[in-house]
C-alpha positions in Angstrom: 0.0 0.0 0.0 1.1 3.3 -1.0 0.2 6.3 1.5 0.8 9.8 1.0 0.2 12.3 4.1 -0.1 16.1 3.4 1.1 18.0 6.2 1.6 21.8 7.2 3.9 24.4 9.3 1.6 25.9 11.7 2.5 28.2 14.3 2.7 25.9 17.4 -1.0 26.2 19.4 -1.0 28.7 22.3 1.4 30.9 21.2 0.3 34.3 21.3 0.3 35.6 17.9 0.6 39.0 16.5 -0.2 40.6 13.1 1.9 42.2 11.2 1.7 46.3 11.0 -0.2 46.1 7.0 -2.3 43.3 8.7 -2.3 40.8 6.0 -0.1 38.1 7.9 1.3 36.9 11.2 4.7 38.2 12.7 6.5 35.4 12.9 9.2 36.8 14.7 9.6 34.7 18.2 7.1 31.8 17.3 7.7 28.2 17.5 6.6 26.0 14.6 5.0 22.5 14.6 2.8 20.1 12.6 -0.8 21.2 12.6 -2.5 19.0 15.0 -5.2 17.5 12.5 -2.3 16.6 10.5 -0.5 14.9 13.2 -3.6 12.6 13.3 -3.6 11.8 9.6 0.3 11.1 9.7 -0.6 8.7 13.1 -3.3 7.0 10.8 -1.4 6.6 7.7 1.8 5.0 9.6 -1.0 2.6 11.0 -2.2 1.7 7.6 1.8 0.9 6.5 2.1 -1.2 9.4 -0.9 -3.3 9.0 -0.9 -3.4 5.3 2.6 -3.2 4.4 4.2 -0.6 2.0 5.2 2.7 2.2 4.3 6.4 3.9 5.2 9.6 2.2 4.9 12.8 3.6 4.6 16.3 1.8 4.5 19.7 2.1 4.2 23.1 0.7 5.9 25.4 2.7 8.9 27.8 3.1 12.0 26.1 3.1 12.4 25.3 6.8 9.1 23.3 6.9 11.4 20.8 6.1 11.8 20.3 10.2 8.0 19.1 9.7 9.2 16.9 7.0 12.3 15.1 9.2 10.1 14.9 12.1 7.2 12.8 10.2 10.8 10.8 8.9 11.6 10.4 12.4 7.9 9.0 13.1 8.3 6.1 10.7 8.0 8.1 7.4 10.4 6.6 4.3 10.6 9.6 1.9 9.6 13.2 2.1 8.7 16.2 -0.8 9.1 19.9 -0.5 7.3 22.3 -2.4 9.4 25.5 -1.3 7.3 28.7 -0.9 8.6 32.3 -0.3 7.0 31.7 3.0 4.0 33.7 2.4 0.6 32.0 2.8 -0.7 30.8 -0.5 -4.6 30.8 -1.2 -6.4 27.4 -1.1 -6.8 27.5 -5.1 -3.0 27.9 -5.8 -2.4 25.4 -2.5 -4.2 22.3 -4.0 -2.8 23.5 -7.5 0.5 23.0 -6.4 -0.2 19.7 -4.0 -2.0 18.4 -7.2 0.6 18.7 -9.6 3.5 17.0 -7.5 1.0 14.6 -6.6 1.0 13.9 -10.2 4.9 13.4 -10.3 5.3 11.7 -7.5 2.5 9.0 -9.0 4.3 9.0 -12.5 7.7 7.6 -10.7 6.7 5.2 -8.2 2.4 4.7 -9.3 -0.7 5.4 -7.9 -0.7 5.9 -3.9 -3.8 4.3 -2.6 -5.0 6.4 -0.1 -4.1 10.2 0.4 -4.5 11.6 3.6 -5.1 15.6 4.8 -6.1 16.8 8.0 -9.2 18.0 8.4 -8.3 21.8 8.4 -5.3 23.6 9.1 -4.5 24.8 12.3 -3.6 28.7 11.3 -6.0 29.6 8.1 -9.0 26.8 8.9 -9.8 27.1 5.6 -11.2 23.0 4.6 -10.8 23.6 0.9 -7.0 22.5 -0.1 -7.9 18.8 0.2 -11.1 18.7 -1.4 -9.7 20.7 -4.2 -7.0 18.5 -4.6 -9.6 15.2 -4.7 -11.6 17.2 -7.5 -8.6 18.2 -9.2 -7.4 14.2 -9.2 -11.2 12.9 -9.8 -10.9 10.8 -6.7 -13.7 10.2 -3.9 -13.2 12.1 -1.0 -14.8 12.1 2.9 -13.7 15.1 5.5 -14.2 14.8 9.2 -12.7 11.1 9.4 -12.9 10.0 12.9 -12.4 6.0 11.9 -10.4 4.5 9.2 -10.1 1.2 8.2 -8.9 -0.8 4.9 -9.8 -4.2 3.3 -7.3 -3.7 0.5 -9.9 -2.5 -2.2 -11.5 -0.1 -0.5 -11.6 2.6 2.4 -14.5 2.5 5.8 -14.5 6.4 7.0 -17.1 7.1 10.2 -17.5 10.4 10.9 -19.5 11.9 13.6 -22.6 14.3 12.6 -24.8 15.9 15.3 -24.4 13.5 17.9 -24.4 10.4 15.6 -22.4 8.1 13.4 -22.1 8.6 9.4 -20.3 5.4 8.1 -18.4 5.7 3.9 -17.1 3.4 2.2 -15.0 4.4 -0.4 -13.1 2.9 -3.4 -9.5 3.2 -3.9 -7.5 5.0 -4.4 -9.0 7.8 -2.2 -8.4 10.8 -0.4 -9.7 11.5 3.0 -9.9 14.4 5.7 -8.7 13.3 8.8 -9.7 15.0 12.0 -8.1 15.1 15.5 -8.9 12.7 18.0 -9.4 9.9 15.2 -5.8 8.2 16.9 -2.8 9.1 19.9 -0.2 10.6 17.6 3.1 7.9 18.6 6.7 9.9 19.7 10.0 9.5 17.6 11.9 7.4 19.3 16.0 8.4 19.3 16.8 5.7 16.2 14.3 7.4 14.4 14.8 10.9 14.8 18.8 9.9 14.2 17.8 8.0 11.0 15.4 11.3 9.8 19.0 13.2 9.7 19.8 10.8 6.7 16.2 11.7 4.7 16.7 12.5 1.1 13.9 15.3 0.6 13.1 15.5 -2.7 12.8 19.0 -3.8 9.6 20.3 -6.7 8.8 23.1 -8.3 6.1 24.9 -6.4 3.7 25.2 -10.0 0.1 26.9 -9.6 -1.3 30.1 -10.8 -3.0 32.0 -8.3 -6.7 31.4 -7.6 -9.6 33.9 -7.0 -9.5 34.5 -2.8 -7.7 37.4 -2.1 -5.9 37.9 2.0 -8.1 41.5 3.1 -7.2 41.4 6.6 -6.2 39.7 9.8 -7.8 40.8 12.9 -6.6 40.1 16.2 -8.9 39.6 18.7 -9.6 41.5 21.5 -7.7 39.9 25.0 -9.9 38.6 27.3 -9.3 40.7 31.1 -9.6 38.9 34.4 -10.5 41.3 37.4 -10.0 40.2 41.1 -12.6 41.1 43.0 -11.8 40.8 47.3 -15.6 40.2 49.0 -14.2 40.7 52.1 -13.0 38.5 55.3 -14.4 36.5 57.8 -17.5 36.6 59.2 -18.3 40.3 57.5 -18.0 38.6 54.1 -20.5 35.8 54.8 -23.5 38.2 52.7 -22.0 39.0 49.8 -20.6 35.1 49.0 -24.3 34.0 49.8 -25.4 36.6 46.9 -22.8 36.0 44.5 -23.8 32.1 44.9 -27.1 32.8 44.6 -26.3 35.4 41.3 -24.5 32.1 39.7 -27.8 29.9 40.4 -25.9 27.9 42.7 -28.0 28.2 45.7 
């Protein structure tokens, strides 16, 4: 089986992030970088599939140059090779994205054939946007199902649930497919110290990031506004007995 896992840099969640002075992207200066989370899950899910099925996982990325860290760390994870598709490091829109993805998709296929399954996470971490992988199944004409919270494989074909309001949607989809995977679907395994010594030694093969620029357009970032605490002293001892009975009773608690 032939897996391919489409990962992104993402500004690592819970840092505080600031907006540049134009207000059209984030300062980067002082952040820390990681896998978006989502993402973490489908590369979790596809190593699963390689290790009950046999083959191979490939991860890729479209990026500025040092998303390759994202790259050796999914090497480090089990991964066995890795494609860059080096960005000026500004954020591309979803149309030019899947463009790209789709075109060394195409590449990659015409080397070493068809990769059965094709995995994104559900949504990036920073832009949220759910389009790029979608597009990319449209652009490929391959079946597609977001919001994967179960995966399993017979050989010929893909079992997705998904949960919706509550309940349980269960696809079944021929391969090869591509399939949105959402967080929570696994436990994301560690790199163990032989792998992240053996992800020093990746080849990471380097394409030409091709795609014209599609119709959405960046028009602002806002930040928003920081949520204030206030400490507010009811009193001491007996004296404040009054005001905690009315602030329970304020809070329904009484």
């Amino acid at each position: 089986m032939r897996v391919l896992v489409c990962i992104k840099r993402v500004p690592a969640p819970g840092a505080r992030i600031n907006v540049t002075e134009d207000g059209l992207a984030v300062d980067t200066t002082n952040l820390g970088f990681t896998t978006s989370p989502h993402e973490e899950c489908a590369l979790e899910a596809g190593l699963q599939l390689v290790e009950e099925h046999g083959g191979s996982a490939t991860a890729l990325t479209l990026g500025p140059p040092e998303a390759e860290e994202q790259l050796r760390y999914a090497a480090s994870l089990g991964v066995t090779d890795a494609a860059l598709i080096p960005t000026d490091g500004t954020d591309w829109d979803p149309q030019r994205t899947a463009r790209a993805i789709g075109h060394v998709i195409a590449e990659l296929e015409a080397v070493g054939g068809e990769f059965d399954v094709i995995l994104f996470g559900n949504e990036s971490a920073d832009s949220g946007g759910f389009q790029v992988g979608v597009r990319v199944a449209r652009a490929l004409g391959r079946p597609m199902i977001t919001g994967a919270k179960g995966l399993t494989m017979d050989g010929t074909t893909a079992r997705v649930q998904r949960e919706i309001d509550g309940t349980q949607e269960v696809y079944e989809l021929r391969l090869p497919a591509i399939i949105g995977v959402k967080e929570g679907i696994n436990l994301p395994r560690y790199p163990t110290m032989k792998g992240r010594l053996a992800s020093r030694k990746l080849g990471v093969q380097i394409h030409e990031a091709v795609g014209e620029p599609g119709g959405q357009r960046m028009v602002q970032l806002v930040s928003p506004p920081e949520q204030e605490s206030r400490l507010v002293v009811l009193g001491a001892g007996p004296a404040a007995a009054d005001k905690v009975v009315d602030l329970l009773a304020e809070r329904g608690l009484l």
